[in-house]
N, C-alpha and C positions, 0 to 999 in steps of 0.2 A: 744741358745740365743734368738730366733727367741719365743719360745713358753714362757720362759720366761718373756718378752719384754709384751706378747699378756696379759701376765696373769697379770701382772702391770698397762696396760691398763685398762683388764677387772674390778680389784679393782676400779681404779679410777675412770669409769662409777658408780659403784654401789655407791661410796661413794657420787656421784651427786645425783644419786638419791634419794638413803637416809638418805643423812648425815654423816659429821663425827664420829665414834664410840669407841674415845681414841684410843689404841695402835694399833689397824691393819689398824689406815689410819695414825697413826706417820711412823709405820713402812712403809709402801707404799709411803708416800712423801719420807722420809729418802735413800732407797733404790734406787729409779726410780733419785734422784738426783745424788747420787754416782756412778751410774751406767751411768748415762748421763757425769757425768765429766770424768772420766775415761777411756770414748770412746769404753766402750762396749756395748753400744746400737747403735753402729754408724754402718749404711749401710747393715740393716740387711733385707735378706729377704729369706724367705722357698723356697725349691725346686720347690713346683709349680707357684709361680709368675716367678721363672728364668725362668722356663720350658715357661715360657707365650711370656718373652719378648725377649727370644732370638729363641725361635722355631715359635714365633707368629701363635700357633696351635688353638686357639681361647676359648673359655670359660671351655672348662674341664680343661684348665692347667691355670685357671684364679683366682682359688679356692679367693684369697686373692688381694685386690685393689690394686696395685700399687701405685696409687696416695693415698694411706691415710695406711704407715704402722704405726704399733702398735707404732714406738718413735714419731711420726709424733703426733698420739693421747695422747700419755704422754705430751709431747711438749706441745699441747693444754691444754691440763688439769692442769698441769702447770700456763700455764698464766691467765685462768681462775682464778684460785685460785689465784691470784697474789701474788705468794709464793716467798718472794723475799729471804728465803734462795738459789733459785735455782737459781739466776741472774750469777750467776759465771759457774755453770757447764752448763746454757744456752749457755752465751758468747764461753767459748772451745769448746760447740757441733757445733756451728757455724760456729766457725773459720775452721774446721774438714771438714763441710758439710754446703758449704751456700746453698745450695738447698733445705733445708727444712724449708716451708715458715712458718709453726707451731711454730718454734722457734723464726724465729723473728716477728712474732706476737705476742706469748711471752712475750717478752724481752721488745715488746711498748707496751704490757697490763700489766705489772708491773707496768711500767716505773720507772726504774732505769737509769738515766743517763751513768750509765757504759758502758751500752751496745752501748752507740754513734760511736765509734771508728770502730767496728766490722760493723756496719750496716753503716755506710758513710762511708764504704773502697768498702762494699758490692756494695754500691749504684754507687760508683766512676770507678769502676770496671766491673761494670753491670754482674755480678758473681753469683744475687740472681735468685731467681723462682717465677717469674711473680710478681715481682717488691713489692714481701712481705714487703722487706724494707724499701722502700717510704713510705707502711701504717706505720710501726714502729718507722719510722724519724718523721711523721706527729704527732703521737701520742705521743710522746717525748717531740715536739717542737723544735726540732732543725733548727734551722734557717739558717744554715751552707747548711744544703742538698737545699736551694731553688733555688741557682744559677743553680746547675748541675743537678735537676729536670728539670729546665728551658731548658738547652741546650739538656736535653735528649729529653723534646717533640718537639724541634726546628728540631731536628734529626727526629723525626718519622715522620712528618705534612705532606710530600706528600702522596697523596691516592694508593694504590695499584692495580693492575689490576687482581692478585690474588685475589679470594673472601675467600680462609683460611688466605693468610698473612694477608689482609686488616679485618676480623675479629680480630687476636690478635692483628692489629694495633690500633685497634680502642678501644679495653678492656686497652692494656697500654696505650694511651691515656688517658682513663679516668681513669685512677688509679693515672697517675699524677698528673690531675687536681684535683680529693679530696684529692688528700696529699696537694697541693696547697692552698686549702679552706681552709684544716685545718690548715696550719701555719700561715694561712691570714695576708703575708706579700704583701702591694702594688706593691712590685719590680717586685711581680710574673707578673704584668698585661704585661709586656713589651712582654716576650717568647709568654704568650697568646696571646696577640693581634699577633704578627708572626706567631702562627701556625693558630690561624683565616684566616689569608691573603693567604695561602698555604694551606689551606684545606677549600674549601668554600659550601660544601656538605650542602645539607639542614637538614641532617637527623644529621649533629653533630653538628651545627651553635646553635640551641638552647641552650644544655647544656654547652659551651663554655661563649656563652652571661651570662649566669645565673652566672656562676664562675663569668664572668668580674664585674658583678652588684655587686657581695655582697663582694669582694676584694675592688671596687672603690669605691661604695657609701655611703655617710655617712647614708644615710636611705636608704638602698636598698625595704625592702617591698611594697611601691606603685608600682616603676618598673619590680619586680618580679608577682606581682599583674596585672598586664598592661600586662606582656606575658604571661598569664596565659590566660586572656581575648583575646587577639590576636592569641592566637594559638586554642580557641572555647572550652576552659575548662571553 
C-alpha cells in the first residue's frame, strides 16, 4: 500500500509538471480518489519511518518524512487541482484521520460547502493538526467557526514560560487570527481585543493591531500605513 500510495503521488508530481496527458492522469485522479474513499490509503507508513518513530534511532531509519506521507501529497494534489469529484472521498478520509492537514486544506481549496460539518466538528473538538481547519473554515467562509475561533484564542492568550509551548502558542495564535481576516466578521474584534489585554508582548502587539485595523476600519490603509511608518519601515 505504502509503495503504491508513493507511486500515485509520484504520477501526480509529474502531471504538475507537465500537464495533463488524457488517460494516465484520468486514470490517476480516478484511482487515488477510490482509494482515498475506501480507507486504503489511510495511516500508511513503511518499515523505515516506524523503525524512526518508535526506535527514534535517528536518520538511517528516517528514509521517508513522517510529517509529509505519500496520502498526505495525494491529499494536496488534490486540492490543488480543485477536483471536486474528490469532495466525498476527502470528507471519509477525514472523518477516518483528522490529523492530516492536506486534507482539509483540500476540502477549503475546493471549497465545497460539504465539507463544513467535518471541519467545524474538527475545529469544535480541537481534533485537527495545527489547526488546518481554521485555514479551511476561513477559506469556505464559514461564519459558524468565528465564535469558537474566538474562544479558542481567549484559551491560548496567556504567554508561556516554556520557549517550545510559547512557540506553538504563538503559531496557533496567529493561524487564528488569519482565519479571522479571512471571515472579516466584526464580532471577531471582541476575543481579539481579550487576548490583546492577556498577552501584551511587543513582538505580537503589532500583528494583533493590524488584524484589529482591517476587521474595524472602514479604510484601514492610512492606519496600516501609519504603522508601517512608526515601526521605521
Amino acid at each position: 500500500r505504502f509503495n503504491a500510495s508513493t507511486i500515485l503521488a509520484f504520477h501526480f508530481q509529474r502531471m504538475t509538471f507537465l500537464g495533463d496527458d488524457g488517460a494516465a492522469c484520468e486514470w490517476t485522479v480516478t484511482q487515488a480518489i477510490d482509494l482515498l474513499a475506501q480507507g486504503f490509503l489511510d495511516r500508511i507508513d513503511n518499515e523505515e519511518t516506524q523503525g524512526g518513530i518508535q526506535g527514534g534511532q535517528g536518520e538511517e531509519h528516517d528514509s521517508t518524512d513522517i510529517m509529509s506521507s505519500p496520502v498526505w501529497e495525494i491529499c494536496n494534489f488534490l486540492g490543488h487541482r480543485r477536483e471536486k469529484r474528490a469532495v466525498e472521498a476527502l470528507i471519509r478520509h477525514l472523518e477516518r484521520d483528522t490529523k492530516n492537514p492536506s486534507a482539509a486544506f483540500a476540502l477549503g481549496h475546493i471549497g465545497d460547502i460539504r465539507a463544513v460539518p467535518v471541519l467545524l466538528r474538527m475545529l469544535k473538538e480541537k481534533s485537527g493538526y495545527d489547526l488546518s481547519e481554521a485555514d479551511a473554515l476561513a477559506a469556505l467562509n464559514c461564519q459558524e467557526a468565528v465564535p469558537v475561533l474566538g474562544e479558542r484564542l481567549v484559551e491560548i492568550a496567556t504567554p508561556d514560560d516554556d520557549k517550545l509551548k510559547e512557540d506553538f502558542r504563538q503559531i496557533h495564535a496567529n493561524r487564528i487570527l488569519d482565519a479571522l481576516l479571512k471571515l472579516r466578521n466584526p464580532k471577531a474584534a471582541v476575543p481579539i481585543r481579550t487576548y490583546l489585554q492577556k498577552n501584551s508582548e511587543p513582538s505580537v502587539r503589532p500583528n494583533i493591531e493590524r488584524v484589529l485595523i482591517q476587521l474595524e476600519s472602514v479604510e484601514p490603509v492610512p492606519q496600516l500605513i501609519h504603522m508601517l511608518e512608526s515601526a521605521g519601515v
